[in-house]
N, C-alpha and C positions, 0 to 999 in steps of 0.2 A: 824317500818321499817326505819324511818326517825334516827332516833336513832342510829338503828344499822349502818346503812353506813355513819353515821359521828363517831361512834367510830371505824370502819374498820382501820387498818395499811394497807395501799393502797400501797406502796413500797412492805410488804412483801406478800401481794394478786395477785399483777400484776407478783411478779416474778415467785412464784410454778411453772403456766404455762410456761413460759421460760425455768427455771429449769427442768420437765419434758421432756419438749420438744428435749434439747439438750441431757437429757440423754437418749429418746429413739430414737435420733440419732445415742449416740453411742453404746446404748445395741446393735439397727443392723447391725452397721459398725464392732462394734468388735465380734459379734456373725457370720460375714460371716468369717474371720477370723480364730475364733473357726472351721468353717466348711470344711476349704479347707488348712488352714497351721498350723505346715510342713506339707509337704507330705508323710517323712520320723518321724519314732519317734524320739524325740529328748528328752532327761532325763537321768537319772540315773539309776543302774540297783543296784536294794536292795537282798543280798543274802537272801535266803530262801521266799521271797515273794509271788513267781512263785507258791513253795509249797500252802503256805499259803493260796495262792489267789481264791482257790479250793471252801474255807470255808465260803468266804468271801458272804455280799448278791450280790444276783442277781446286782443291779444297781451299786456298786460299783466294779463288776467284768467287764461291759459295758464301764468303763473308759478306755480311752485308754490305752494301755501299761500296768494294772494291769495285766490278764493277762499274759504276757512275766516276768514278774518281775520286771518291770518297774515302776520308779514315772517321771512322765512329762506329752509332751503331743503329740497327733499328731492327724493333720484333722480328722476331724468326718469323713467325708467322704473318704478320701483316706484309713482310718485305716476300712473302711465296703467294699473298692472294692470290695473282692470276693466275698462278700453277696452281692452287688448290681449286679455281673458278673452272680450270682445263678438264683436270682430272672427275672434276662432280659433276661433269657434261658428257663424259665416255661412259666414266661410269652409272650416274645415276640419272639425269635431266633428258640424255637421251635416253633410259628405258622409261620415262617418266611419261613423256611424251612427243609427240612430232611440233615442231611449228604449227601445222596445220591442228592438232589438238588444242594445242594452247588458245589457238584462235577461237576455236569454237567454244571452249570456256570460257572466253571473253565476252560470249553473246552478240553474235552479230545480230541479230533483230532487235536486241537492245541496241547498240551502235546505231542501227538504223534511225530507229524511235529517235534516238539523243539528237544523232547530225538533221533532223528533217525540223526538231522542236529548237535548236540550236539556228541551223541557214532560213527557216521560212521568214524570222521577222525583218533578215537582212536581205532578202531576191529584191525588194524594189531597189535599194540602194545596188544594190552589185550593177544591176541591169541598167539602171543611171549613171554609173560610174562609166560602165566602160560606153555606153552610147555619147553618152558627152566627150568620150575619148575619142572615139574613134568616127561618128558622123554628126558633129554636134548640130550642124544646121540643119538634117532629116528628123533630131529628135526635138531640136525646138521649136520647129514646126510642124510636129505631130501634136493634133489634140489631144486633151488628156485622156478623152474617154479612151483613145486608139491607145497612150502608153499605157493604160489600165488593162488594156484587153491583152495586152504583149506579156505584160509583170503575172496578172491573172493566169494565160497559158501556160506561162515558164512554173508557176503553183503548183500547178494542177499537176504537170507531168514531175514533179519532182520527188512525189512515192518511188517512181519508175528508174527516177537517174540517180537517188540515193541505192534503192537494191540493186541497181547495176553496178557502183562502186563495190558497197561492201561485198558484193558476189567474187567478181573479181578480185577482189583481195583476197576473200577468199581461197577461190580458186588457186591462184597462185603464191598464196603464201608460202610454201617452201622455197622457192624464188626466193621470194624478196623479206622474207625473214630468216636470220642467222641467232637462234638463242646460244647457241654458244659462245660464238663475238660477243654477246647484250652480255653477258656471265664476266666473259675473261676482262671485258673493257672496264666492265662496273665496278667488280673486284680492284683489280688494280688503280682506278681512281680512289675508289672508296674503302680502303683495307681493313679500315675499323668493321666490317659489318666481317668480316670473317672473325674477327675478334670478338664478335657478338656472339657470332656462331659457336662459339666455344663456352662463351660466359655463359651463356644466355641457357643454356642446358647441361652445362658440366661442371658450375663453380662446385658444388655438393663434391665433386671426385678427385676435383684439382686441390680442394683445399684438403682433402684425403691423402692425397699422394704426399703433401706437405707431412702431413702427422707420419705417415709411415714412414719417412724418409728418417723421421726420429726414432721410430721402431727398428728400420733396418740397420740405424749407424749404430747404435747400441748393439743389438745382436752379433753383427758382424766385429764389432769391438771387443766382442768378448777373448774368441780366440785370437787376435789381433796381444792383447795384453798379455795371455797366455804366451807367446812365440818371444815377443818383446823379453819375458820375464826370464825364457829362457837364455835367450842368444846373447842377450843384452849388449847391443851393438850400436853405437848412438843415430845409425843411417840407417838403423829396422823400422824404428817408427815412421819416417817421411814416406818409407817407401812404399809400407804397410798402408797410408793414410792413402798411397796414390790409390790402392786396389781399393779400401772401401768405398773412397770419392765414384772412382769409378762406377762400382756394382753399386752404387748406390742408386745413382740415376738411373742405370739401367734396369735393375727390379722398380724404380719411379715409372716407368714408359711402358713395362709389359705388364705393370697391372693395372693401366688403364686401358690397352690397349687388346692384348693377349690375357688368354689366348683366343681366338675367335671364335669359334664354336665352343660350347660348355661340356667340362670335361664331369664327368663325375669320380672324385676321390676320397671313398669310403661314405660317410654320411655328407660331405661337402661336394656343391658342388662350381667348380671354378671358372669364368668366364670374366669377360676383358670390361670392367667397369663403364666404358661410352657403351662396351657396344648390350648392357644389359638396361639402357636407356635410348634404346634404339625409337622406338616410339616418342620420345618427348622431345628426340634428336630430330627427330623429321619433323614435329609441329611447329619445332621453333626454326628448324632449315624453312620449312614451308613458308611462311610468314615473311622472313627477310625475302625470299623470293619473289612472293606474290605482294608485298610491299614495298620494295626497291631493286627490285631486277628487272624482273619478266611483268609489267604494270602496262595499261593502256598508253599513259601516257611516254613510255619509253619505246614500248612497240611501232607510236604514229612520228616520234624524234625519231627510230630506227628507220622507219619506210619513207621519210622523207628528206633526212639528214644523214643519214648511214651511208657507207660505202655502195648501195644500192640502191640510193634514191631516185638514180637516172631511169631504172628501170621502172621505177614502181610510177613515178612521174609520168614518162610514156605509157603503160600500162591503163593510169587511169584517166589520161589525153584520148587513149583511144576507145576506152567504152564511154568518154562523154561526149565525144562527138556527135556521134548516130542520137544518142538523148538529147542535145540541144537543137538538132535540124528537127526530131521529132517535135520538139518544143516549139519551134518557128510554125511546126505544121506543113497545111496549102498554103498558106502565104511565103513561103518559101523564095518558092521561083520567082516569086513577082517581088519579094525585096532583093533577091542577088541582081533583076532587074533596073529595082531603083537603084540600088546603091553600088553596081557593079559587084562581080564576081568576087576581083580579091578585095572588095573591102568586105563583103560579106563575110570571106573567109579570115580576114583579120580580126572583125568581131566573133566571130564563132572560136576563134582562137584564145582574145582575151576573155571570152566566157567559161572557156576550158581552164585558161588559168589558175582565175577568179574562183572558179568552182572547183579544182583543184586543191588549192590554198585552203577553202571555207569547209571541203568537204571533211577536211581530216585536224579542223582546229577544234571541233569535239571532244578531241584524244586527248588535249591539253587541258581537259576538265579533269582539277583532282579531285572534289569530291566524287564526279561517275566513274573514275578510275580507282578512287578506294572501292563503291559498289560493287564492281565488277571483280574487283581481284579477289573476293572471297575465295568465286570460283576457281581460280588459280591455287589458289591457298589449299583446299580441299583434293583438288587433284596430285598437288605434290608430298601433300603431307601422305594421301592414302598409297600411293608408288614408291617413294622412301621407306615407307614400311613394310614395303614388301620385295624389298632389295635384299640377295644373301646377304651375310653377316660379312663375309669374304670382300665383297664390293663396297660396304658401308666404310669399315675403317681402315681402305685404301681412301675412301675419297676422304674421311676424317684427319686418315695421316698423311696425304701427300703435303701436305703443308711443312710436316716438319723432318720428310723421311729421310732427303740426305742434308740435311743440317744437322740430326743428332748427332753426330761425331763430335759437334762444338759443343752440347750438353755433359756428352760424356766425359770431353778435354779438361772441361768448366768445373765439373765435377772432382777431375783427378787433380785440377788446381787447389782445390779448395783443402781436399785430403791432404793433400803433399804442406800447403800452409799450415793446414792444422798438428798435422804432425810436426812443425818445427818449432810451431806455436807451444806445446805440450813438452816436448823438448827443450826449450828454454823455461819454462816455468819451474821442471820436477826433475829435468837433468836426466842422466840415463841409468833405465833400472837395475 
């Protein structure tokens, strides 16, 4: 023994561990990196690759931008938004609430209030528009007392045909609302908000896993030097470098992540860094949500622009019909009358439109849409928090769960550098 450690090279034994150290500093400084930029792809676009890329295996089709036809690169996580926007919908958004909840968080008797303080100062114009459309010589020949009394009616009964829309919207908003479409689509236009989602409540842990990454490359350096000093092989160190690059990152990801329930060992006790900020993880999911996901004014682009607008369209055609004949009143019969059946119905149609279009441009108020989303805010945030621990950091990790193989690759790359790195400098021990 005495032996050995007077022939040790004691320069090149003290340094491995430094050497390791600093590179599993920067495997996790540039593995966060890796995770979150760009947020947009940024590369080249190779003709025929997109083809190709069909063919191609599995793990090399998970790089970013192969894929699209792409060589470069983009966030692991921004480029999985919609798969992270999937999974927060199975797992959490649907125990969170239904469509139909969300709705009623939104207030429809506010809704109401808004579209009646909103449509009442424009019924004389709607009612002029489409009369001068559709019978312009019955309405320019009506006195004005008589289009007062028409505009007046249509007033009066318009408490009655606004709570008949939002009822029915009500009503059927499972129908015609999809929050998980509003989630996946959002997501993936907008991937920086899931990059929020991570900042916005976990830099404290990320930039932790940074420092410890320089805690574990050292430690794990140590016997690493130790083995080196023995074998002294000049292909020990590279190789040695691949394992720690490796288990570097990997103890990076299970102490944010893992373990998921808290373990108690001896006076310690050990659980998964996100998910012991589970609470401040859901105020700030909460918030992106209920201020750029699930929002009035996305809700009324969904039910009139969405894949389901046809239905929501018909929908609210047909409970304003029966409200604008109500509206015409007794006079009724004696104008299908004057002005024949189907122009009648022509006018009751463009009224339906007209009141269609006016009844749901409300929704397109962002300040009543910031008011309103409180309520959304409060319900997601108190639901996320009462999700197991188990469901939390699947929806926190699906983002990055089969892409870590390239952290870990990234990892063994950086080890395997460093060890050649360290090898040309001090030569072999």
């Amino acid at each position: 023994m005495v032996e050995w450690l007077a022939d040790v090279n004691w320069i090149h034994l003290v340094t491995i561990p430094v050497f390791t150290g600093v590179i599993g500093w920067l495997i996790n400084w540039t593995g966060l990196i890796m995770l979150f930029h760009p947020v947009r792809f940024h590369g080249i676009r190779i003709p025929g690759l997109q083809d190709l890329s069909v063919i191609l295996p599995r793990k090399v089709q998970e790089v970013p931008g192969i894929l699209q036809g792409g060589i470069g690169w983009q966030g692991i996580i921004p480029a999985r938004a919609a798969k992270m926007g999937s999974i927060a919908v199975d797992k959490a958004i649907s125990k969170i609430g239904t469509a139909g909840e969300f709705y009623e968080h939104l207030d429809p008797e506010q809704i109401s209030e808004h579209i009646l303080n909103s449509v009442t100062p424009e019924i004389w114009q709607m009612v002029d528009d489409v009369m001068w459309d559709e019978h312009p010589a019955l309405w320019r020949d009506l006195p004005r007392p008589a289009k007062q009394a028409v505009v007046a009616r249509v007033q009066a009964q318009l408490p009655d045909v606004v709570g008949d829309v939002t009822e029915q919207i009500g009503t059927y908003i499972d129908q015609l609302l999809d929050p998980k479409l509003m989630v996946i689509d959002h997501f993936r236009e907008n991937p920086s908000l899931v990059v929020r989602i991570f900042r916005d409540f976990g830099q404290r842990e990320l930039n932790l896993m940074v420092t410890f990454g320089l805690v574990f490359g050292f430690v794990l350096g140590i016997p690493v030097a130790v083995i080196d000093q023995i074998f002294g092989q000049w292909w020990m160190l590279p190789i040695l470098g691949v394992f720690v690059g490796w288990t570097t990152n990997a103890l990076g990801l299970w102490l944010i992540f893992e373990p998921v329930e808290p373990r108690k060992i001896g006076p310690l006790t050990i659980h998964g860094l996100f998910l012991r900020r589970q609470d401040r993880a859901a105020e700030v999911y909460a918030r992106i949500i209920a201020e750029d996901v699930i929002t009035l004014e996305r809700v009324g682009d969904f039910l009139l622009q969405g894949p389901r607008a046809d239905r929501t369209r018909r929908l609210l055609s047909d409970a304003l019909r029966p409200a604008i004949d109500r509206a015409v009143g007794p006079a009724g019969a004696l104008v299908r009358v004057a002005v024949g059946s189907h122009r009648y119905d022509n006018i009751r149609e463009s009224v339906t439109d007209k009141a269609v279009h006016w009844s749901m441009t409300p929704f397109q108020d962002p300040e009543f849409s910031r008011r309103q989303s409180e309520n959304i805010r409060a319900l997601v945030a108190e639901r996320t928090k009462e999700l197991p621990s188990r469901d939390f950091v699947e929806m926190m990790r699906s983002a990055i769960k089969e892409d870590e193989w390239m952290l870990y690759a990234h990892g063994a790359i950086m080890g395997l550098a460093g060890g050649f790195l360290h090898l040309a400098i001090f030569g072999v021990a």
